[in-house]
TORPATI-581138 format. One record per residue (C-alpha): residue number from 1; y, x, z; residue in three letters. Coordinates in Angstrom, 1 decimal, padded with zeros to 4 digits. Layout:
<atoms>
{atom NUM {Y X Z} ALA},
...
</atoms>
This chain:
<atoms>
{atom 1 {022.3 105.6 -041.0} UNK},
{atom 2 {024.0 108.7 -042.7} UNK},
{atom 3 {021.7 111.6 -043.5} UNK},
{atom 4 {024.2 114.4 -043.4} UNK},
{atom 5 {026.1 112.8 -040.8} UNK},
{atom 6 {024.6 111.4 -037.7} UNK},
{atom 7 {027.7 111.1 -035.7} UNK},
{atom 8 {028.4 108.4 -038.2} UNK},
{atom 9 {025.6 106.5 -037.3} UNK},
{atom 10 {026.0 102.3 -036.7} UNK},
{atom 11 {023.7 101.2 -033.8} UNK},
{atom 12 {024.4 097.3 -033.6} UNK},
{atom 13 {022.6 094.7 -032.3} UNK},
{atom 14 {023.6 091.0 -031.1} UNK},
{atom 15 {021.2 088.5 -029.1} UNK},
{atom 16 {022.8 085.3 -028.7} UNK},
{atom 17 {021.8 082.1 -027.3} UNK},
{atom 18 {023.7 078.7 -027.1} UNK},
{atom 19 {023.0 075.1 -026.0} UNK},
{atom 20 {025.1 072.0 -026.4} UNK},
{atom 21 {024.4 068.6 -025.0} UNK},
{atom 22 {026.1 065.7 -025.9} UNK},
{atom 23 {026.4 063.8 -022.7} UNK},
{atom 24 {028.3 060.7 -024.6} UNK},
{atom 25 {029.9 060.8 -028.3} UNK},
{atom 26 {032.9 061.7 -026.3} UNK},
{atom 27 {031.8 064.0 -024.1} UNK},
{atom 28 {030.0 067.2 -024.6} UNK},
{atom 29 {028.4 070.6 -022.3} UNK},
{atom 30 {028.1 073.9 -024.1} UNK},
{atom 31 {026.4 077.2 -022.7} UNK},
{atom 32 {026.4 080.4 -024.3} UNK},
{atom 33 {024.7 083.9 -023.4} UNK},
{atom 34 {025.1 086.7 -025.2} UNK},
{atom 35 {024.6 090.4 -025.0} UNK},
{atom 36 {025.3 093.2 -027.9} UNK},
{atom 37 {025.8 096.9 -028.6} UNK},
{atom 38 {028.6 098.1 -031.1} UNK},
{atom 39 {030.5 101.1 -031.6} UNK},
{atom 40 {034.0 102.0 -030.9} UNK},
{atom 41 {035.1 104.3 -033.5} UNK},
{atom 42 {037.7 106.9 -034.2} UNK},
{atom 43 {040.5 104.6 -035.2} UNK},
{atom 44 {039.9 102.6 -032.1} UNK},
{atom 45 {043.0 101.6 -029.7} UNK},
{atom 46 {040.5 102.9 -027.1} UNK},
{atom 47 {038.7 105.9 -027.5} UNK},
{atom 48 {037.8 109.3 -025.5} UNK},
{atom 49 {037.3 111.6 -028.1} UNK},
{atom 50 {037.8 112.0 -031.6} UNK},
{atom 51 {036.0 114.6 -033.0} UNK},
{atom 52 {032.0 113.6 -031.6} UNK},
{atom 53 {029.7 110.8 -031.9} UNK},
{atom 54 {031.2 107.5 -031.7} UNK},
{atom 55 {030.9 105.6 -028.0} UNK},
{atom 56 {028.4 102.9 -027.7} UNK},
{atom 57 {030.1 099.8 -026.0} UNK},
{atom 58 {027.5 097.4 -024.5} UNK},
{atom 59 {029.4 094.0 -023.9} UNK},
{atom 60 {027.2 090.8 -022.2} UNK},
{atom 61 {029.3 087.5 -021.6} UNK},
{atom 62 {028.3 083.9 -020.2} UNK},
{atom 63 {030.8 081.2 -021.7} UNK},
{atom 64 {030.4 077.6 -020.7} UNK},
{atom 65 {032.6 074.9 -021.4} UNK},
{atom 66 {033.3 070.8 -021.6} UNK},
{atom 67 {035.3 069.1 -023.9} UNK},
{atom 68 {036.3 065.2 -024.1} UNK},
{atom 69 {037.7 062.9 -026.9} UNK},
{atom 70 {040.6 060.6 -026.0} UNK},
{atom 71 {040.8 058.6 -029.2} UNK},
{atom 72 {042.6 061.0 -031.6} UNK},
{atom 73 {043.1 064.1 -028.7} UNK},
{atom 74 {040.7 066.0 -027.9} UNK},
{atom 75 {040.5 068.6 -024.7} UNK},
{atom 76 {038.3 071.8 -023.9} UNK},
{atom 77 {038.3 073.5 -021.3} UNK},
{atom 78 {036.1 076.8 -021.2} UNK},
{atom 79 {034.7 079.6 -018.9} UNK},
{atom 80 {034.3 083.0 -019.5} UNK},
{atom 81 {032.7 085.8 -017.6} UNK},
{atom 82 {032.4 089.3 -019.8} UNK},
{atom 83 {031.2 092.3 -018.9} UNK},
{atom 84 {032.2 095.8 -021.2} UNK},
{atom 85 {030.5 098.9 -020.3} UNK},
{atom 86 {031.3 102.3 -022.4} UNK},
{atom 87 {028.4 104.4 -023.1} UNK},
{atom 88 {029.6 107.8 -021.4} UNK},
{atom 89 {029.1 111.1 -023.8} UNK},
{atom 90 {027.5 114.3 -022.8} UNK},
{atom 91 {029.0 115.9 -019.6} UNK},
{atom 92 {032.1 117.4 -019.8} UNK},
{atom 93 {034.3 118.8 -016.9} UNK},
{atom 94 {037.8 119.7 -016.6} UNK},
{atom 95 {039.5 122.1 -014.8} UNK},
{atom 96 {042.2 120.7 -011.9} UNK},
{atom 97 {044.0 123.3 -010.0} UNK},
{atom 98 {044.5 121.0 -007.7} UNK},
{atom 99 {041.2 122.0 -005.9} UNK},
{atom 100 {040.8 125.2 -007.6} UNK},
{atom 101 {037.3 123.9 -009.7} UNK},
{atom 102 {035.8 121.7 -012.3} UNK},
{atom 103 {035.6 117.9 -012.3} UNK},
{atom 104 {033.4 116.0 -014.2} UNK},
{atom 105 {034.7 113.9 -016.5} UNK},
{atom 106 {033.5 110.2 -017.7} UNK},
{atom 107 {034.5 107.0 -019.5} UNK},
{atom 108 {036.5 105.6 -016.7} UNK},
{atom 109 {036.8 101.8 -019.6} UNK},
{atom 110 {034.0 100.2 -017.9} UNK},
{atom 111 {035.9 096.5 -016.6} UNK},
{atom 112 {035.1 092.8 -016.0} UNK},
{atom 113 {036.8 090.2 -017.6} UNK},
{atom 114 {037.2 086.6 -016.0} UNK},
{atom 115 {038.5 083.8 -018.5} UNK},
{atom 116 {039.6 080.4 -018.7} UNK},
{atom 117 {040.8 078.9 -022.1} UNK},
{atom 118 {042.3 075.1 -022.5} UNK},
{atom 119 {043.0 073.8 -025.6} UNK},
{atom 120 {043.8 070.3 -027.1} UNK},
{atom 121 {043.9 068.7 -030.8} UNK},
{atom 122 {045.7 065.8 -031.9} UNK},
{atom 123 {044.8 064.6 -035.2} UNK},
{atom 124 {047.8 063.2 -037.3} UNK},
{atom 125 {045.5 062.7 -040.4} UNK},
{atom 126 {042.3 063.2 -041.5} UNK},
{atom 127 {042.9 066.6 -043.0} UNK},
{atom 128 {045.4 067.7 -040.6} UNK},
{atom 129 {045.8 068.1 -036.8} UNK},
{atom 130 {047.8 070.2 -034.2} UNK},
{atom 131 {046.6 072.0 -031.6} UNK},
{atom 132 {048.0 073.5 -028.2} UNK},
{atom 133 {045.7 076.4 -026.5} UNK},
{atom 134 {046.4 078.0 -023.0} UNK},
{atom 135 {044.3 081.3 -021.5} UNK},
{atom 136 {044.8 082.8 -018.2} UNK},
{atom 137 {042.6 085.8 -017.7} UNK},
{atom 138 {041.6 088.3 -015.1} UNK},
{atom 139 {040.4 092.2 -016.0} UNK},
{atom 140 {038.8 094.6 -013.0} UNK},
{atom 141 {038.0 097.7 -013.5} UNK},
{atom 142 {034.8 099.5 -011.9} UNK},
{atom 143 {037.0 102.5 -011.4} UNK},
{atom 144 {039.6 101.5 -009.9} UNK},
{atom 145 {041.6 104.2 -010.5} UNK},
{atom 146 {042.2 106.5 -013.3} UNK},
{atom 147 {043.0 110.4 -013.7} UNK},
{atom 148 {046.6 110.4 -013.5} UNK},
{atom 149 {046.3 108.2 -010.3} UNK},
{atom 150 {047.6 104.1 -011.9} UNK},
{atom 151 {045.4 101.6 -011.0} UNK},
{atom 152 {044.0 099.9 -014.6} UNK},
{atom 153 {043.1 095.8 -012.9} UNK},
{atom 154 {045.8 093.7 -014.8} UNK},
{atom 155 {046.0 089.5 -015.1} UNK},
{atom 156 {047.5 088.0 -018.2} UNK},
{atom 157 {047.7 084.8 -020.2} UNK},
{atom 158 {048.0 084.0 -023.8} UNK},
{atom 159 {049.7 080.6 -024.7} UNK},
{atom 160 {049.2 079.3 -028.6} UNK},
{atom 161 {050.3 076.2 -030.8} UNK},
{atom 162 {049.5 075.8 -034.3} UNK},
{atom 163 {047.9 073.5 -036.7} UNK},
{atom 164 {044.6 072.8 -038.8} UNK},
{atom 165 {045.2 071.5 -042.7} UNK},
{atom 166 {043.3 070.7 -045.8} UNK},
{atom 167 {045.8 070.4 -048.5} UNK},
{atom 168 {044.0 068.9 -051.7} UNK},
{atom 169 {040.7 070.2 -051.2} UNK},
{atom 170 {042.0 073.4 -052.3} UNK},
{atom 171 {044.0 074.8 -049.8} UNK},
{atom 172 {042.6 074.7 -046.3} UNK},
{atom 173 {042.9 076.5 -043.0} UNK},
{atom 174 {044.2 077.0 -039.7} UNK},
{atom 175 {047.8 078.7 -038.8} UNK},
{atom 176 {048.5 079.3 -034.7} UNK},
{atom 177 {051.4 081.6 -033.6} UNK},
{atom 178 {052.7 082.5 -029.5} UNK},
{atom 179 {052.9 084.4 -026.8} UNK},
{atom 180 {051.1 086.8 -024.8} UNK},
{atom 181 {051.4 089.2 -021.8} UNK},
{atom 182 {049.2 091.9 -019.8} UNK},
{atom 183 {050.2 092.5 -016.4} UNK},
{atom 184 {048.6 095.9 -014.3} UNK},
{atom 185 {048.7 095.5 -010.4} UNK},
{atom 186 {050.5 098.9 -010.5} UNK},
{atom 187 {053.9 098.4 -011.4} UNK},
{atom 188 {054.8 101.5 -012.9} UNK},
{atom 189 {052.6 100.7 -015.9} UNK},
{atom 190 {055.1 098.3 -017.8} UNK},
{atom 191 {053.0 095.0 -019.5} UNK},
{atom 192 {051.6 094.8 -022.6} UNK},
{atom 193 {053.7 091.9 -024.0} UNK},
{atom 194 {054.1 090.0 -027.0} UNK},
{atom 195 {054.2 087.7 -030.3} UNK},
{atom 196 {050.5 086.4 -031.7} UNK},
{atom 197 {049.8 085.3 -034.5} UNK},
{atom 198 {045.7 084.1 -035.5} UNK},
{atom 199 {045.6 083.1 -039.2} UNK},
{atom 200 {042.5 081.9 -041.4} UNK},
{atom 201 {043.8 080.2 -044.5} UNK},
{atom 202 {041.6 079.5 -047.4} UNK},
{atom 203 {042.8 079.0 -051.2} UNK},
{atom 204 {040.5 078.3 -053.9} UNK},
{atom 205 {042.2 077.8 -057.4} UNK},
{atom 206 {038.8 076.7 -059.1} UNK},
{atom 207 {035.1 076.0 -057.6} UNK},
{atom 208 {034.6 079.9 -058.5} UNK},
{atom 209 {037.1 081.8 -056.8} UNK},
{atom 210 {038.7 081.5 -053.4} UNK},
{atom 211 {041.4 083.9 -052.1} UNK},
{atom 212 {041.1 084.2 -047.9} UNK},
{atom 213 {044.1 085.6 -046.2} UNK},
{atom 214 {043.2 086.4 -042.1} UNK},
{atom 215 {045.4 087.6 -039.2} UNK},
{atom 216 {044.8 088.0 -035.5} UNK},
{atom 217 {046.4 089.7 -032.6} UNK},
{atom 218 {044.5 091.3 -029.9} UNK},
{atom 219 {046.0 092.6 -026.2} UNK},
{atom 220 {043.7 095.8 -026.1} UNK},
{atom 221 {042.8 098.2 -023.5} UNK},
{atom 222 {043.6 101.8 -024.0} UNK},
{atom 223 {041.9 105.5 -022.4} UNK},
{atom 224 {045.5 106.3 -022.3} UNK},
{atom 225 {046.3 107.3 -018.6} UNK},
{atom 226 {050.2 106.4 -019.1} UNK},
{atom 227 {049.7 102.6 -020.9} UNK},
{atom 228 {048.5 100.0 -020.1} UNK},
{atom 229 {047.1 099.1 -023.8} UNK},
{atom 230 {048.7 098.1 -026.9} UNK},
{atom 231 {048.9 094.8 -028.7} UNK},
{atom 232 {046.8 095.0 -031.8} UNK},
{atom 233 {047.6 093.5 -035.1} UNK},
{atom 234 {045.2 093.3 -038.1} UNK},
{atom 235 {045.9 091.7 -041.6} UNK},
{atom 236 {043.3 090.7 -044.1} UNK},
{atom 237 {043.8 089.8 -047.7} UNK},
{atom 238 {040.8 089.2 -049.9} UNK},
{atom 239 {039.4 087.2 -052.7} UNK},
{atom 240 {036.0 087.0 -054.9} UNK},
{atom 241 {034.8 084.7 -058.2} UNK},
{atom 242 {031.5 084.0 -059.0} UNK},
{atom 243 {030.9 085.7 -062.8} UNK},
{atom 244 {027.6 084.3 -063.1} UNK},
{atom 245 {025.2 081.7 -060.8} UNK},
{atom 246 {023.5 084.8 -059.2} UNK},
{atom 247 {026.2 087.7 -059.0} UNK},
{atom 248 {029.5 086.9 -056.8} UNK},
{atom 249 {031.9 090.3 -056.9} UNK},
{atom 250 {034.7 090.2 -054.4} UNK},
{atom 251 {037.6 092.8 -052.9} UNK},
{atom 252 {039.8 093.1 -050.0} UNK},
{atom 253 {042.6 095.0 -048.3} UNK},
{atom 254 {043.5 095.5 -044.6} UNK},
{atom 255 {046.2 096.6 -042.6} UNK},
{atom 256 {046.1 097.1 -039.0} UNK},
{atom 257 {048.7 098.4 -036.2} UNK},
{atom 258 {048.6 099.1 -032.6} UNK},
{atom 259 {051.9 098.8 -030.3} UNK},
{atom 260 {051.2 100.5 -027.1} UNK},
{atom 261 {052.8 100.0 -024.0} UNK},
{atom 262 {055.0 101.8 -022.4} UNK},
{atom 263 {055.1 104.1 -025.1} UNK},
{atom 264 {056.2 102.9 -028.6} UNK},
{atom 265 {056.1 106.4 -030.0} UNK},
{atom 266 {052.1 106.3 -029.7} UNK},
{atom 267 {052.3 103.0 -032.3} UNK},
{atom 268 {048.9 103.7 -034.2} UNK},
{atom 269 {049.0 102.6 -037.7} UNK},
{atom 270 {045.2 102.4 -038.5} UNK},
{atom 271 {043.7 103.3 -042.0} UNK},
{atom 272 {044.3 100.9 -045.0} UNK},
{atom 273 {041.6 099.6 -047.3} UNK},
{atom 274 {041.0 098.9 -050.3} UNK},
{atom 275 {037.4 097.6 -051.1} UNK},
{atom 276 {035.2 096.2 -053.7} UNK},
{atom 277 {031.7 095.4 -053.3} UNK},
{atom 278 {029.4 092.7 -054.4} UNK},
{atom 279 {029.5 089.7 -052.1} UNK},
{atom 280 {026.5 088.7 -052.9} UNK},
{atom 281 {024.0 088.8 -055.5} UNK},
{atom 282 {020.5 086.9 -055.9} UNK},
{atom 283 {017.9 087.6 -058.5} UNK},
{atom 284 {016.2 084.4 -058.3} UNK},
{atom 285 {016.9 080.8 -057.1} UNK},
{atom 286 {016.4 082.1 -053.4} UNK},
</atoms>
C-alpha cells in the first residue's frame, strides 16, 4: 500500500486447492481449483488506460489431469478450463458520430479459455531426461466483438521439446524451445505466431551462492482493436550468497519485450531492472 499514491496500490490474493490420488505407483489423478485477484499494470501487453488506477483481473481455473508411467516414459495428459474477467474502471463514454451521441465505454478483455496439454518424459539417465509437450487451446470472448468491429475468439496450439539435467550437482535445470501460433476466427487479424523458448537453469558454484537464469514466452492478449496480441518474451538473470547463517542478500535483472501482431511497429520493450534486496533474513533459528 503506497500512502501518497493509491493508484499504486497491490490487491492480491490466491486461494488454491489441489488433490492427487495415486491410483497405482504408475498411475496418478490430480485436481486443482483455484481462484485469485492481481493487477495488470501499466507496462502490461494488455491494458485500457495508462494514466489511472491499475485494473483488477480476477482469473478462476479448474485443471485436472492423469498421468501414467511406462517404464522409463512417462505421459500426462491435462484439462484446463480458465476464466479471466477485467475489473471495468469508472464510466467513461466516447463520442461516435456514427449515431450522433455518447457510448459507454468498458473492458471489452473478459474471455474463456479451454486447454488441453500432453506431455511425455523419457529418462536417459538418472539426472537427465527429454521431454516432448503438446497444447491445443480454445479462447472465447464474452464480447464477441470489439469497437472497431474484429471478432477477438482465436484457437491456437503451442508444441515444445526440450530436456531436464543435473550436471554434477552443481548445474541443474530444465531447457525447452518451439513453436507457437494464435489464430482469430476473423481473418483480417493476422495470428500471433512464433519461436518459444521456457528456461529455468540453476548454477550454484559453492553451497552459498547459486546464480538462476529464467526465460519464458507467453502468446498474450492485447486491448488493441487492430492485433490480435503479441508474443511476450521475458529474461531473468539473478543470483544471491548467503554472508552469514541468518542474512542471504541477492540481485537480479530483467528484460522483457512484447511483438505484437499485425503491427511490429507497436513492439513494446518493457522497463529493465536492476534489483537488490535481501532474500531473506532470520533473526533466530526459525
Amino acid at each position: 500500500w503506497y500512502k501518497n499514491f493509491p493508484v499504486e496500490d497491490d490487491r492480491i490474493y490466491q486461494a488454491l486447492l489441489r488433490g492427487r490420488l495415486d491410483v497405482t505407483r504408475r498411475n496418478h489423478l490430480e485436481l486443482e481449483l483455484e481462484k485469485s485477484q492481481t493487477q495488470v499494470g501499466r507496462d502490461s501487453v494488455s491494458l485500457t488506460d495508462i494514466s489511472g488506477e491499475q485494473t483488477d483481473l480476477a482469473e478462476q481455473h479448474i485443471t485436472a489431469s492423469a498421468d501414467h508411467t511406462f517404464n522409463r516414459l512417462t505421459l500426462k495428459l491435462t484439462g484446463t478450463v480458465a476464466d479471466y474477467n477485467y475489473e471495468n474502471q469508472a464510466p467513461v463514454e466516447v463520442f461516435d458520430p456514427a449515431v450522433a451521441d455518447f457510448v459507454p465505454f468498458q473492458d471489452i478483455r473478459d474471455y474463456r479459455e479451454d486447454e488441453i496439454k500432453l506431455g511425455s518424459t523419457y529418462q536417459l539417465k538418472p539426472d537427465t531426461a527429454v521431454l516432448l509437450e503438446g497444447v491445443i487451446n480454445e479462447r472465447v470472448y464474452r464480447q464477441p466483438i470489439d469497437s472497431a468491429g474484429f471478432r477477438k475468439d482465436s484457437s491456437g496450439f503451442r508444441l515444445l521439446s526440450g530436456m531436464t539435467f543435473a550436471l554434477t550437482g552443481r548445474l541443474t535445470g530444465t531447457l525447452s524451445g518451439g513453436w507457437g501460433e494464435q489464430q482469430s476466427v476473423d481473418d483480417r487479424l493476422s495470428p500471433v505466431e512464433g519461436p518459444l523458448i521456457d528456461a529455468d537453469v540453476i548454477w550454484q558454484p559453492d553451497p552459498l551462492s547459486k546464480i538462476e537464469f529464467i526465460a519464458r514466452t507467453e502468446i498474450d492478449e492485447t486491448s488493441l482493436t487492430d492485433s490480435l496480441g503479441a508474443i511476450d518474451y521475458y529474461y531473468e538473470l539473478s543470483a544471491q550468497h548467503a554472508f552469514w547463517r541468518y542474512l542471504v542478500l541477492g540481485t537480479y535483472v530483467s528484460y522483457e519485450k512484447a511483438n505484437y501482431a499485425d503491427d511490429p511497429g507497436k513492439a513494446c520493450r518493457l522497463p529493465h531492472y536492476l534489483v537488490i534486496r535481501p532474500i531473506h533474513y532470520r533473526s533466530g533459528r526459525w
